[in-house]
C-alpha positions in Angstrom: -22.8 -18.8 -12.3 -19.5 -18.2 -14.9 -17.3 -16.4 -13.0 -14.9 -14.4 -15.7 -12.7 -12.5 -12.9 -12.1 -12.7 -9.3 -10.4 -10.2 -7.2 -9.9 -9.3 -3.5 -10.6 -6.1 -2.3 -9.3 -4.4 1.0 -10.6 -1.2 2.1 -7.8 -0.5 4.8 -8.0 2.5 7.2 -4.8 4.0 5.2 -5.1 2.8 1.7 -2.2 4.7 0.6 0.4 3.2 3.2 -1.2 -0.4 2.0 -1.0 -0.1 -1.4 2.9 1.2 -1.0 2.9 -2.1 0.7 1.7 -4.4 -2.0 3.4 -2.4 -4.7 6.7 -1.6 -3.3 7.7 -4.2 -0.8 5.8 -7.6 -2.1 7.0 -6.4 -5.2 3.2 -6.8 -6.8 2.5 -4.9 -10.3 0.0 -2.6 -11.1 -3.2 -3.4 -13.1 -4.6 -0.2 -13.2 -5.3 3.1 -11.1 -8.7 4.3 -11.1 -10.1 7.3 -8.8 -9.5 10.3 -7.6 -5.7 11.5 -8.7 -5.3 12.5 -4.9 -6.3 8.7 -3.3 -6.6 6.6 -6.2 -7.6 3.0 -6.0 -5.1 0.3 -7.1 -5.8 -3.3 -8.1 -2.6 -5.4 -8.3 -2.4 -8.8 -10.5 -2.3 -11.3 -7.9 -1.1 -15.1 -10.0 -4.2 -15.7 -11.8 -6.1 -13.5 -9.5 -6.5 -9.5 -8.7 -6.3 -7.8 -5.3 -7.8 -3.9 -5.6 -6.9 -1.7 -2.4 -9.3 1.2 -2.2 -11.4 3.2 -0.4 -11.4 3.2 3.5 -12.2 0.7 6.2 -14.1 1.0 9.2 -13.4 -2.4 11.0 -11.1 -3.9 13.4 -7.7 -4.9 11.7 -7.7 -7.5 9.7 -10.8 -8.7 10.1 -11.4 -12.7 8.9 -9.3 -11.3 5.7 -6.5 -13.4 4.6 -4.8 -13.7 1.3 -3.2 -16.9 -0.6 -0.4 -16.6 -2.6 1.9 -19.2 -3.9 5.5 -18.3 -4.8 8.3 -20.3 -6.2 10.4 -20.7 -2.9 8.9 -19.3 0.2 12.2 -19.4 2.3 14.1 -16.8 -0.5 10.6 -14.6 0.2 11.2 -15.1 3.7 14.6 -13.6 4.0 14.1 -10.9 1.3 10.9 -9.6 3.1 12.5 -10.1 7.2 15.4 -7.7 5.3 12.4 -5.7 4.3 11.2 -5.4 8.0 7.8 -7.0 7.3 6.4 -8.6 10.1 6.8 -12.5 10.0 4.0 -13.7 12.3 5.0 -17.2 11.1 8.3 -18.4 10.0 8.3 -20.9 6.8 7.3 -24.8 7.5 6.1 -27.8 5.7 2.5 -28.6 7.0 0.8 -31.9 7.4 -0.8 -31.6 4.1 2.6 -31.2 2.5 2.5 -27.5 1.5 5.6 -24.8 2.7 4.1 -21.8 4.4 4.5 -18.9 6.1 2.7 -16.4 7.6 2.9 -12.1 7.7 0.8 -9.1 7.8 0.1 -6.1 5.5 -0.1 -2.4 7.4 -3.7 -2.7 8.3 -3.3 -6.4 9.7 -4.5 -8.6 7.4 -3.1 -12.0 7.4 -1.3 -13.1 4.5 0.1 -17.0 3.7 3.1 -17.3 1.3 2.8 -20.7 -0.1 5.0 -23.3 -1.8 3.8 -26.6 -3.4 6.6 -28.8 -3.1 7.8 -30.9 -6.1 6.7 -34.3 -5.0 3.1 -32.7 -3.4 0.0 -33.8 -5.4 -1.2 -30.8 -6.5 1.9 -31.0 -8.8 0.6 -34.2 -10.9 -2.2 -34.4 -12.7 -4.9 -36.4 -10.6 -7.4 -37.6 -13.7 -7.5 -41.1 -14.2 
């Protein structure tokens, strides 16, 4: 299989609160609408990735979804979304495996890890021999 583009999708009970979320607060830019004008879908660029928050969901918050995403310095993203009011469910750490992370939630739950790769972690050099 040749994968030429990956994205996430959410289908959250309240699609327009989330993707006020993702656009205004995170600060993420918009790919493109598509939809209905009165509850358009949105897919964000997400890094090398896209997220798309449409639709409507029907589970229990959350779910087993979580999202990835690296960012420059985690602590700066830390204070500027706690100022924000976003719910920190994890405050920022280094982890055994060296990375920085912390951990909040979008409207509908779902579990989101801000990442750093530190300078000196290995995912910074280039491992081929």
């Amino acid at each position: 299989m040749e994968v030429l583009s990956s994205r996430v999708l959410l289908r959250p009970d309240d699609a327009g609160k989330s993707q006020r979320f993702y656009r205004d607060v995170l600060g993420l830019a918009v790919y493109r609408e598509f939809g209905p004008p009165d509850a358009p879908g949105m897919v964000f660029f997400l890094g090398s990735g896209f997220l798309e928050v449409s639709g409507h969901g029907g589970g229990a918050p959350g779910g087993t979804t979580m999202l990835w995403m690296q960012v420059r310095d985690v602590r700066a993203e830390h204070a500027r979304l706690a100022e924000a009011g976003v719910p920190v469910v994890r405050e920022p750490r280094q982890e055994p495996w060296g990375l920085v992370e912390m951990w909040i939630e979008d409207p509908a739950g779902v579990r989101i890890v801000l990442v750093e790769i530190p300078d000196d972690h290995p995912l910074r050099r280039d491992q081929r021999g």
